[in-house]
TIRORO-991358 format. One record per residue (C-alpha): x, y, z; residue number from 1. Coordinates in Angstrom, 3 decimals. Layout:
# TIRORO-991358
         px         py         pz   pos
          X          Y          Z   NUM
...
END
This chain:
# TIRORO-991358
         px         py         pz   pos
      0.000      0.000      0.000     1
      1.436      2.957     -0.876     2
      2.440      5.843      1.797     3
      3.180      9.657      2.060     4
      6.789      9.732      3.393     5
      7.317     13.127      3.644     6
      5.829     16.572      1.716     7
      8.062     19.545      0.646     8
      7.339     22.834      0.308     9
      9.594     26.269     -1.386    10
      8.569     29.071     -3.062    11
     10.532     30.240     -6.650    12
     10.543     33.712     -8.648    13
      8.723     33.602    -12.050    14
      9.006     37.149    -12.193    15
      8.875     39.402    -15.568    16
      8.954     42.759    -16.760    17
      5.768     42.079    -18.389    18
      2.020     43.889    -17.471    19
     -1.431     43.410    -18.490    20
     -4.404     45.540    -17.894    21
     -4.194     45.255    -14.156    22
     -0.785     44.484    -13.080    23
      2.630     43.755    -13.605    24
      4.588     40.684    -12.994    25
      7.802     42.150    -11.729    26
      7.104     40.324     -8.212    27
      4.969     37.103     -9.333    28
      6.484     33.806     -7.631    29
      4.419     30.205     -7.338    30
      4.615     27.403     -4.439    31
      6.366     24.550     -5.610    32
      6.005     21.019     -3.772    33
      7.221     17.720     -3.893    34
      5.644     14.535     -2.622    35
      8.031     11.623     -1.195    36
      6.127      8.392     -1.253    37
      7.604      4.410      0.084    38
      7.288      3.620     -3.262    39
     11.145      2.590     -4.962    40
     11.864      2.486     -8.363    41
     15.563      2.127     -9.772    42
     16.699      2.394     -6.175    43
     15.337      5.187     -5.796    44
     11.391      6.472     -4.054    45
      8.810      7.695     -5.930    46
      8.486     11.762     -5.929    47
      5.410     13.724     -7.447    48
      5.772     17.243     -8.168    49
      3.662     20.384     -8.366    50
      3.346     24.098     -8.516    51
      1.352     26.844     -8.994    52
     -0.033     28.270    -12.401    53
      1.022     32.165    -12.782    54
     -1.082     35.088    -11.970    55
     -1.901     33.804     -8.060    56
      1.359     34.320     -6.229    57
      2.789     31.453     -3.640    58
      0.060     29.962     -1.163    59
      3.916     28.883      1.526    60
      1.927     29.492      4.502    61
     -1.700     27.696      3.867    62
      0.413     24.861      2.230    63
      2.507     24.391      4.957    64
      0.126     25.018      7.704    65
     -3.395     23.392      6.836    66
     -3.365     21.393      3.655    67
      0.273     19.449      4.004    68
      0.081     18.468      7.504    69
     -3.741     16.806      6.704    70
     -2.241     14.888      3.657    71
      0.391     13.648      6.521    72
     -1.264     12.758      9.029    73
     -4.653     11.084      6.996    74
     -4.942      7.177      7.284    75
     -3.129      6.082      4.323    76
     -6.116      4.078      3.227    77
     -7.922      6.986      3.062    78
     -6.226      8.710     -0.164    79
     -6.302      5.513     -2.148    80
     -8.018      3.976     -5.330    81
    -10.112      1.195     -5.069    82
     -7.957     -1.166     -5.702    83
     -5.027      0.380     -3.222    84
     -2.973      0.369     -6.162    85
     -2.317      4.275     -6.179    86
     -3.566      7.398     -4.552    87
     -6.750      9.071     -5.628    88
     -6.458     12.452     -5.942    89
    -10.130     12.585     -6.141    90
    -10.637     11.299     -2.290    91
     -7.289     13.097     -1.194    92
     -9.293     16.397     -2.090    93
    -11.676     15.573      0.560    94
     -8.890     15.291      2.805    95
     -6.920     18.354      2.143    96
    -10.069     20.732      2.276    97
    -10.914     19.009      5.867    98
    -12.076     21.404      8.699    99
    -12.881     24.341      5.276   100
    -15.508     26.431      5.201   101
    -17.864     27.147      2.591   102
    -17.103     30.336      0.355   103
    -13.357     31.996      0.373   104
    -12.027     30.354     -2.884   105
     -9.212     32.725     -3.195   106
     -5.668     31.502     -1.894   107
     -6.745     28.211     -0.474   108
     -7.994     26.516     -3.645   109
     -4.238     27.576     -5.033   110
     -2.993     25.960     -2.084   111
     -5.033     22.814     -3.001   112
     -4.064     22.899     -6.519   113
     -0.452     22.863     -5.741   114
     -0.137     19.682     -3.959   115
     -3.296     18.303     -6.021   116
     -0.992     18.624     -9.483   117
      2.103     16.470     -7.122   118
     -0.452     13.561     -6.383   119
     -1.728     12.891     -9.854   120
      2.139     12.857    -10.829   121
      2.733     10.262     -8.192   122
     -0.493      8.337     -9.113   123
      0.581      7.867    -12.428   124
      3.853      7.313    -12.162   125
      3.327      4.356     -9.455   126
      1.242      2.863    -12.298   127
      4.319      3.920    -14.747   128
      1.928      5.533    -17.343   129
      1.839      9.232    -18.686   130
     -0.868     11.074    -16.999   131
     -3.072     11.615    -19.318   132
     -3.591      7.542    -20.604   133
     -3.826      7.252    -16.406   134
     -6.444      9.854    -16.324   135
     -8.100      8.223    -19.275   136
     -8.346      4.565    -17.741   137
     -8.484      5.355    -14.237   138
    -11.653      7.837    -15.466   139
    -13.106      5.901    -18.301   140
    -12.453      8.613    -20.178   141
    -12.185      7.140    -23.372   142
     -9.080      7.419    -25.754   143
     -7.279     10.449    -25.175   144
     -5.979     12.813    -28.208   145
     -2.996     12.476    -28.770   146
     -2.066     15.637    -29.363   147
     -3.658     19.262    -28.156   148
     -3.782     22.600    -29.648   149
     -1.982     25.146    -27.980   150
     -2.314     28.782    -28.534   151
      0.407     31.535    -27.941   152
     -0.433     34.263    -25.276   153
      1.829     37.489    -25.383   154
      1.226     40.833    -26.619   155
      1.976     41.850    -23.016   156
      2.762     46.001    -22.555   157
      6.324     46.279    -21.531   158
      8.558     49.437    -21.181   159
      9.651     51.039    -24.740   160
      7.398     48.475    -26.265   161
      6.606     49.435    -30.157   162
      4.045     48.296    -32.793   163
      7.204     46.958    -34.564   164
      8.153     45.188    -31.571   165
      4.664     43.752    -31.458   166
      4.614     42.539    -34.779   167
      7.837     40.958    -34.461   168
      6.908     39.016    -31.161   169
      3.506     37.611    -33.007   170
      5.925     36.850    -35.933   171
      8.215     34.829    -33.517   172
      5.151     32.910    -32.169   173
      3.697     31.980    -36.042   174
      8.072     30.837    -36.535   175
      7.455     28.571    -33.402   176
      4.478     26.950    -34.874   177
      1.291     28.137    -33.562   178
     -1.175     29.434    -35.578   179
     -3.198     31.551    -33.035   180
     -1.813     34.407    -31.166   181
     -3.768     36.271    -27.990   182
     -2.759     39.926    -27.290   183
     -3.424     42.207    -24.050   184
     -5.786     45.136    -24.814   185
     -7.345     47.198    -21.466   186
     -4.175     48.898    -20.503   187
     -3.847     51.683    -23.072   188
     -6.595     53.668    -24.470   189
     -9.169     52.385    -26.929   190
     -7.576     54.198    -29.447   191
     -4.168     53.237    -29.185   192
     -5.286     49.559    -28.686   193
     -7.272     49.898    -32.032   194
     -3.592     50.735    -32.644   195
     -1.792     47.683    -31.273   196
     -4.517     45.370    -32.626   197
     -4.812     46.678    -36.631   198
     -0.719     46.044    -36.436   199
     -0.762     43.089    -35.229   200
     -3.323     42.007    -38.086   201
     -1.306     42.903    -40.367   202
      0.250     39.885    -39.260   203
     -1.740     37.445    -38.111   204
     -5.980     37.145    -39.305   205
     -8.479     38.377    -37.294   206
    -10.068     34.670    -36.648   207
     -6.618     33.608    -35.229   208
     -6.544     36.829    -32.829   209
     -7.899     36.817    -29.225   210
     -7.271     39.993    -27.439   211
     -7.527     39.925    -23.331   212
     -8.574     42.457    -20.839   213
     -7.640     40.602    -18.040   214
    -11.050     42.033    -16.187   215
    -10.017     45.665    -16.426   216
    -13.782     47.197    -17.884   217
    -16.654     48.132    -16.363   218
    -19.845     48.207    -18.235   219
    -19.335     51.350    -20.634   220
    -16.154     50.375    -21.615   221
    -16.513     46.545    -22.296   222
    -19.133     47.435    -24.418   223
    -17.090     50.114    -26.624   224
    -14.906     47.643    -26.908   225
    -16.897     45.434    -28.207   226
    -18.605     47.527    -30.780   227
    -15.093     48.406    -31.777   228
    -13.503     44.715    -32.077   229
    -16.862     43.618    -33.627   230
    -15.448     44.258    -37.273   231
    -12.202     42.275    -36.783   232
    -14.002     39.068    -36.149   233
    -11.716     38.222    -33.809   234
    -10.831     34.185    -32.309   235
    -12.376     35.948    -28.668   236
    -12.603     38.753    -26.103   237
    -11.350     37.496    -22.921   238
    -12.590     38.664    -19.418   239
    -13.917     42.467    -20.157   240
    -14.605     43.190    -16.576   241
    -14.418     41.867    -13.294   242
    -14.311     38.281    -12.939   243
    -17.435     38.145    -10.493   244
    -19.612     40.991    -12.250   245
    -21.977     38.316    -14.059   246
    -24.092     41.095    -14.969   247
    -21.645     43.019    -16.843   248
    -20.323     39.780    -19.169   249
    -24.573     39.025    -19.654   250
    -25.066     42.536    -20.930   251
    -22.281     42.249    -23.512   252
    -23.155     38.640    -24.049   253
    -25.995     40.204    -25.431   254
    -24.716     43.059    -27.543   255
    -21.140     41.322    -29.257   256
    -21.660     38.844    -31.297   257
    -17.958     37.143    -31.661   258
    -17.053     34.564    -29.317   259
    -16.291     35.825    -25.380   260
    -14.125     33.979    -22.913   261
    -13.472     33.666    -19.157   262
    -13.087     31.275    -16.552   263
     -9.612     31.642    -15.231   264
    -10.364     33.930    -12.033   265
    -13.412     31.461    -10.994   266
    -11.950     28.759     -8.335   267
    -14.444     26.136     -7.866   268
    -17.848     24.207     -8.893   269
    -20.121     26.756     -7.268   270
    -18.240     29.868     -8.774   271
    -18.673     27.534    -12.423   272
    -22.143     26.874    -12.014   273
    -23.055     30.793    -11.278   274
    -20.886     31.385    -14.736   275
    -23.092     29.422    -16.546   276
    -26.435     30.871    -14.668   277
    -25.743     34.084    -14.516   278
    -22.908     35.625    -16.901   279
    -25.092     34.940    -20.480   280
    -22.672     32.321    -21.677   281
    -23.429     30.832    -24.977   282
    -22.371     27.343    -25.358   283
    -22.253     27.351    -29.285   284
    -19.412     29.659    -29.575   285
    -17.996     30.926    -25.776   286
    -15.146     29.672    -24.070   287
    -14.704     28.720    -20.397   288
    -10.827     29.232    -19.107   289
    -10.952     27.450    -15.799   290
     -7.699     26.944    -14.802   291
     -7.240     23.179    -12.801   292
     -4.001     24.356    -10.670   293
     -5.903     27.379     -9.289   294
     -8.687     25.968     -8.640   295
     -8.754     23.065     -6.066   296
     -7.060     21.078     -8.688   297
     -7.780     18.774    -11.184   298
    -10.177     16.542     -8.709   299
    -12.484     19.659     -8.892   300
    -11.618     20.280    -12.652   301
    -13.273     16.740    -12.969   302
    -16.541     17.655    -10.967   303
    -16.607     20.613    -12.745   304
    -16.462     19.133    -16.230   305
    -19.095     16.780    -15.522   306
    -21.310     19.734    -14.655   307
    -20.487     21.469    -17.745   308
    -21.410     18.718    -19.778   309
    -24.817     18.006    -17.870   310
    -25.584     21.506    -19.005   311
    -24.983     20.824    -22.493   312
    -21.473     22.579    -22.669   313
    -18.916     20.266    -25.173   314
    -15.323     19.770    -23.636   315
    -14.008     21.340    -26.727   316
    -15.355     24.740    -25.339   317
    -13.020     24.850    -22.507   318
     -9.433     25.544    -23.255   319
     -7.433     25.520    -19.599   320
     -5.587     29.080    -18.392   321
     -1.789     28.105    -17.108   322
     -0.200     27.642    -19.837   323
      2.052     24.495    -18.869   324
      2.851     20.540    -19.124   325
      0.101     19.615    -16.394   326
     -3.233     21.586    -18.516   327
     -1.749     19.974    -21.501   328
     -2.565     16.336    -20.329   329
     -5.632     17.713    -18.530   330
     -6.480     18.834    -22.202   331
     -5.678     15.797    -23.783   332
     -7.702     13.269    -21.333   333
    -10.853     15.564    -21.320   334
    -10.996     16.112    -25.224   335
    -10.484     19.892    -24.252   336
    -10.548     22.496    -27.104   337
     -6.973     23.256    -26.211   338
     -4.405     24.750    -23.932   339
     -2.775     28.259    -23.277   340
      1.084     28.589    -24.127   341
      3.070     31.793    -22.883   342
      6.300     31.129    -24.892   343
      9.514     31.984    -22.997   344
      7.740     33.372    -20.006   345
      7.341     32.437    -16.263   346
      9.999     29.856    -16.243   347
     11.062     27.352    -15.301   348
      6.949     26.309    -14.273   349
      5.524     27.786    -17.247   350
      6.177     25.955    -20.589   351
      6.314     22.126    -21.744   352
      8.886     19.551    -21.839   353
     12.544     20.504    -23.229   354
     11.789     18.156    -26.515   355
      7.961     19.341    -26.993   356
      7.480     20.787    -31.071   357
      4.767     23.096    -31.769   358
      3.627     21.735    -34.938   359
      0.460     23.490    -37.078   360
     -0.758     24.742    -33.786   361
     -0.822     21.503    -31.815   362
      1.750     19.637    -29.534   363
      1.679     15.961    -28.707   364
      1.993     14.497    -25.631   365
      4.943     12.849    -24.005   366
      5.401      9.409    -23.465   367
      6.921      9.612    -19.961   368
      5.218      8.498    -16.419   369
      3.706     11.089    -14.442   370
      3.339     14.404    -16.109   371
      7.020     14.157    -17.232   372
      8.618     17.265    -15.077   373
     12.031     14.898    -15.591   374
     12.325     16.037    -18.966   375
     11.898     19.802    -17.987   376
     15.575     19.912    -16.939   377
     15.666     23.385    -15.151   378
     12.175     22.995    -12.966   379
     13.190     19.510    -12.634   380
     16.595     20.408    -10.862   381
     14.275     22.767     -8.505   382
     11.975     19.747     -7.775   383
     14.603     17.871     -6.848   384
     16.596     20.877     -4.984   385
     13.551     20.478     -2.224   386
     14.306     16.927     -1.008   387
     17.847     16.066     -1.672   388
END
């Protein structure tokens, strides 16, 4: 039966001189953990690994305080499958959110996340299979795809930043192989992001643009910029206004026509469900950005999904915020419509394995155990930096 030896907890920079609509990244770090089980293989015990996506800074304190020590000190048999062949992640979220109230998704569901991302890699790499064919036959999931489309999100404001300079990173991002680029709008004015976008189509056409406003509008304004983008037929407009004004994102619903998209500041089933009854989203051409890692986790991504689907939303509608190796097999096992890249930022979390080829958009999926951190070389080394 497989045990929890010991759980490890740092915190690492994944700073940039990048900034959306709302703020900067000059000071963003993420929790990383690592989870020591009795299982040996090759001499050696079994270690899963996790961290947190970008955008939430570290969760040290709740990880090491309240959601660790429960993982600890649970009856072993408790965060098993069936079969006590693994752990379930599943049951282990029932542990870790133990003695939680209601409500207050914020921080704590990060927390959760974190060390939620290290058990599935331990899961499946006790049963020696990539994570997402585990995911796949542990969930009856079906066959996974075998490879995932991944966007490239950039277009980031940045000190001295031109239109040239724009052009030239969207350029860089079609050279890499995707063929659909997302772009920050919301921190300029309207005008000047009118700007930013018409250069940027120059390079790129308008269905293979999504432009993000990272919650920045209110009600006036989201709506301007709506009637604005309407003409560019754009991929989508991501998160116009606050994440929680349901009202606002109905109203526009309403009024814009093009796809809209948002998701990735909800943290749970409850804040999910309200999306869906209260927000006006449109399930023939919206897209829902949950993000697994900030959210409880992929357990909750699961319960989540399932409530999606009862409410006739298609997997292919939800395309994962993050922008890293864990949402890609989350994408892959769940038939999702894709997966966020942020090419050559918030390293070393942010990205895919060292050998992974963007090819016509898409990316196929490693054939390692786990979620295959071990061929990430430099977030590997800090894994490993945390219990050796």
């Amino acid at each position: 039966m497989p045990r929890i030896i010991s759980i490890h907890e740092g915190t690492i920079p994944i700073s940039s001189s990048i900034a959306n609509a709302y703020i900067d990244f000059s000071r963003m770090d993420c929790s990383i953990v690592a989870i020591v089980s009795d299982v040996v293989r090759d001499g050696r015990p079994l270690v899963g690994y996790g961290f947190s996506s970008n955008g939430r800074y570290s969760a040290s304190d709740i990880i090491r305080r309240r959601i660790a020590p429960r993982l600890v000190e649970a009856d072993p048999g408790s965060l098993l499958t069936g079969d006590g062949v693994t752990f379930d992640p599943v049951k282990a979220l029932s542990v870790m959110t133990s003695g939680e109230k209601p409500g207050g998704h914020g921080e704590r569901s990060v927390a959760v996340g974190v060390l939620d991302m290290a058990l599935h890699d331990l899961a499946a790499k006790i049963e020696d299979k990539p994570l997402y064919r585990w995911l796949s036959d542990r969930h009856a999931l079906g066959e996974p795809d075998e490879s995932v489309f991944v966007y490239a999100a950039g277009g980031y404001y940045a000190p001295g930043k031109t239109l040239k300079d724009l052009q030239e990173e969207m350029r860089r991002f079609l050279g890499l192989g995707y063929t659909t680029v997302k772009m920050k709008i919301g921190g300029a004015s309207l005008t000047e992001d009118l700007r930013r976008i018409e250069a940027v189509l120059d390079v790129v056409d308008g269905s293979r643009l999504a432009v993000d406003a990272n919650g920045r509008f209110d009600l006036a304004t989201a709506l301007a910029y709506g009637k604005a983008l309407e003409p560019y037929a754009l991929a989508w407009y991501e998160e116009p206004g606050d994440p929680l004004d349901h009202a606002l994102h109905a109203t526009l619903a309403e009024q814009y026509p093009g796809p809209l998209a948002t998701g990735e500041n909800l943290f749970s089933l409850q804040d999910a469900r309200n999306l869906l009854r209260y927000a006006g989203m449109r399930p023939d051409r919206d897209i829902i950005q949950i993000d697994p890692v900030l959210s409880y986790g992929l357990a909750e991504y699961l319960r989540i999904h399932a409530m999606l689907r009862r409410h006739g939303w298609s997997p292919r509608r939800c395309i994962p915020h993050g922008g890293h190796q864990f949402a890609l097999h989350i994408s892959a096992a769940l038939k999702l419509g894709g997966n966020e890249s942020y090419p050559g930022e918030f390293e070393p979390t942010g990205g895919f394995t060292d050998d992974a080829v963007v090819e016509d958009g898409r990316i196929r999926l490693p054939d390692l155990p786990g979620i295959g951190f071990e061929n990430k070389a430099k977030l590997h080394q800090v894994f490993q930096s945390l219990h050796t």
